[in-house]
N, C-alpha and C positions, 0 to 999 in steps of 0.2 A: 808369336803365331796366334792364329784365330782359327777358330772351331768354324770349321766350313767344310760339306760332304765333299768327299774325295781324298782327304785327310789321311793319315798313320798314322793311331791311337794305340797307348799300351794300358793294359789294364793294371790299376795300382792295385787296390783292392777287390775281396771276393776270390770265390771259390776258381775264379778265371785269371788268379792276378798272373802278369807278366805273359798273356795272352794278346798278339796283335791282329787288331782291328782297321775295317776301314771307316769311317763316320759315311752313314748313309744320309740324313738329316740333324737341324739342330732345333730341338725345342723350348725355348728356354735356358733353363736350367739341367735335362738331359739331351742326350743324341741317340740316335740309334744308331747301332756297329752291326754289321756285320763280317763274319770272315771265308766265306763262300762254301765253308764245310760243314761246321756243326753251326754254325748262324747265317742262317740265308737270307738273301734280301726280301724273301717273302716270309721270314719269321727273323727279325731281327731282336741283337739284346738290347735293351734301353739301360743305359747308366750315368749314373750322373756324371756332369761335367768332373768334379773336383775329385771322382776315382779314379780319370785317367788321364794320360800323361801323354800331349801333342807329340810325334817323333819327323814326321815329314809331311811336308807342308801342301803337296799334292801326290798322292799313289796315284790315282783316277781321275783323270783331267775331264771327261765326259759322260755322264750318266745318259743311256743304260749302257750296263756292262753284264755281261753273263755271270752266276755263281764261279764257273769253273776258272775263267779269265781272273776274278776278281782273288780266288785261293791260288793263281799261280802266280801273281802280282807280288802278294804277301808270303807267299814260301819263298822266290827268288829274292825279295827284299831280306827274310829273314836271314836265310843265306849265307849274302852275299854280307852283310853285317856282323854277323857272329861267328861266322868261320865252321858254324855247324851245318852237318847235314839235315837236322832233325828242325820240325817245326811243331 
């Protein structure tokens, strides 16, 4: 897989690990995530490519997407994959 906005990112490392993200952009060597609650696309995290870990290959097929769209995306993915209610 390739580091391309739209993306499902899990964080390996940091005080955020095993938190999932969407990649908003790629810079290089980092991207910006957001996950529509505590990181908005208007205040995004920046983390390097090699702390996080590709999970699906398109959440968001179309940029712009609203904060709230973009945390229900990632909560039903969460989910629907781990059999948990909690996100």
């Amino acid at each position: 897989m390739d580091y391309q906005p739209g993306c499902l990112a899990r964080s390996l490392a940091g005080h955020d690990k095993d938190q999932y993200y969407v990649i908003l952009s790629v810079d290089g060597e980092r991207v910006l995530l957001a996950d529509g609650r505590t990181r908005t696309q208007g205040h995004p995290k920046r983390k390097n490519k090699k702390h996080i870990q590709l999970v699906k290959n398109s959440l968001v097929k179309e940029f712009p997407v609203s904060d709230e769209e973009l945390y229900a995306r990632l909560k039903s993915f969460v989910k629907c994959t781990s059999g948990e209610g909690e996100y």
